[in-house]
N, C-alpha and C positions, 0 to 999 in steps of 0.2 A: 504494500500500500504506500502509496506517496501523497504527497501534500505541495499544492502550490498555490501561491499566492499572486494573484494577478491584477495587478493595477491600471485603473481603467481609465482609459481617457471620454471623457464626454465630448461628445456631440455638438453644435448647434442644435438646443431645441430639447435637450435632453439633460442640461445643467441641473436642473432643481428634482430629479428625478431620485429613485430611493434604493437604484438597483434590483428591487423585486423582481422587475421583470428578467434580468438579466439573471439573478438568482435560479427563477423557475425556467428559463433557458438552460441552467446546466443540470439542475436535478435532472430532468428532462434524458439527460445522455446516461446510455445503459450502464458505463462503465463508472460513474461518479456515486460516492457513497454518503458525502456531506456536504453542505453547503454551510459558510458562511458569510453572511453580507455588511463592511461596512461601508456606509455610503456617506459618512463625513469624511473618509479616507480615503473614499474613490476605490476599496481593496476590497476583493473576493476572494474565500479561502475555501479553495477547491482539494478532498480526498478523492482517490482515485487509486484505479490501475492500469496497467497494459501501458507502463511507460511511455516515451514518450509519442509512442501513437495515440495514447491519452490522452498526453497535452496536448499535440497537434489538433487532435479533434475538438479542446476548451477554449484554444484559442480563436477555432473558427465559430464555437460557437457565441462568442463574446460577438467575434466580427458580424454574424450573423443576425444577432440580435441587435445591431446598430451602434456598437462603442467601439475604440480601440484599445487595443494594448498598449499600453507604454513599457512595462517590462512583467518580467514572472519570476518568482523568487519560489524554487524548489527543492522540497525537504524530502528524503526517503528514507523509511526505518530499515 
């Protein structure tokens, strides 16, 4: 299981938003086991597996859901 942290860059038009949505975009993905959202820190704290075919696929879903990434900070036990 790993853990990463992804910092998001907003949008035009999505500043004052609470990441929920962004949140239930990664629940969403088969291989994610937690979510957490902070949205005064712009950071979502994603568990997971299946390395970094994992990530690749949170990354897109962040992109997917309309944010970007600015970077990903990742931990593995």
């Amino acid at each position: 299981m790993e853990d990463v942290h992804v910092y998001v860059d907003r949008p035009a038009g999505k500043e004052d938003t609470d990441l929920e949505d962004l949140g239930e975009a990664l629940r969403g993905l088969d291989h994610v086991s937690d979510v957490h959202v902070d949205a005064s820190g712009s950071v979502v704290a994603v568990s997971y597996e299946r390395g970094k075919a994992g990530r690749v696929a949170i990354e897109r879903a962040v992109e997917e859901a309309g944010y970007g990434v600015s970077r990903l900070s990742v931990r593995s036990d």
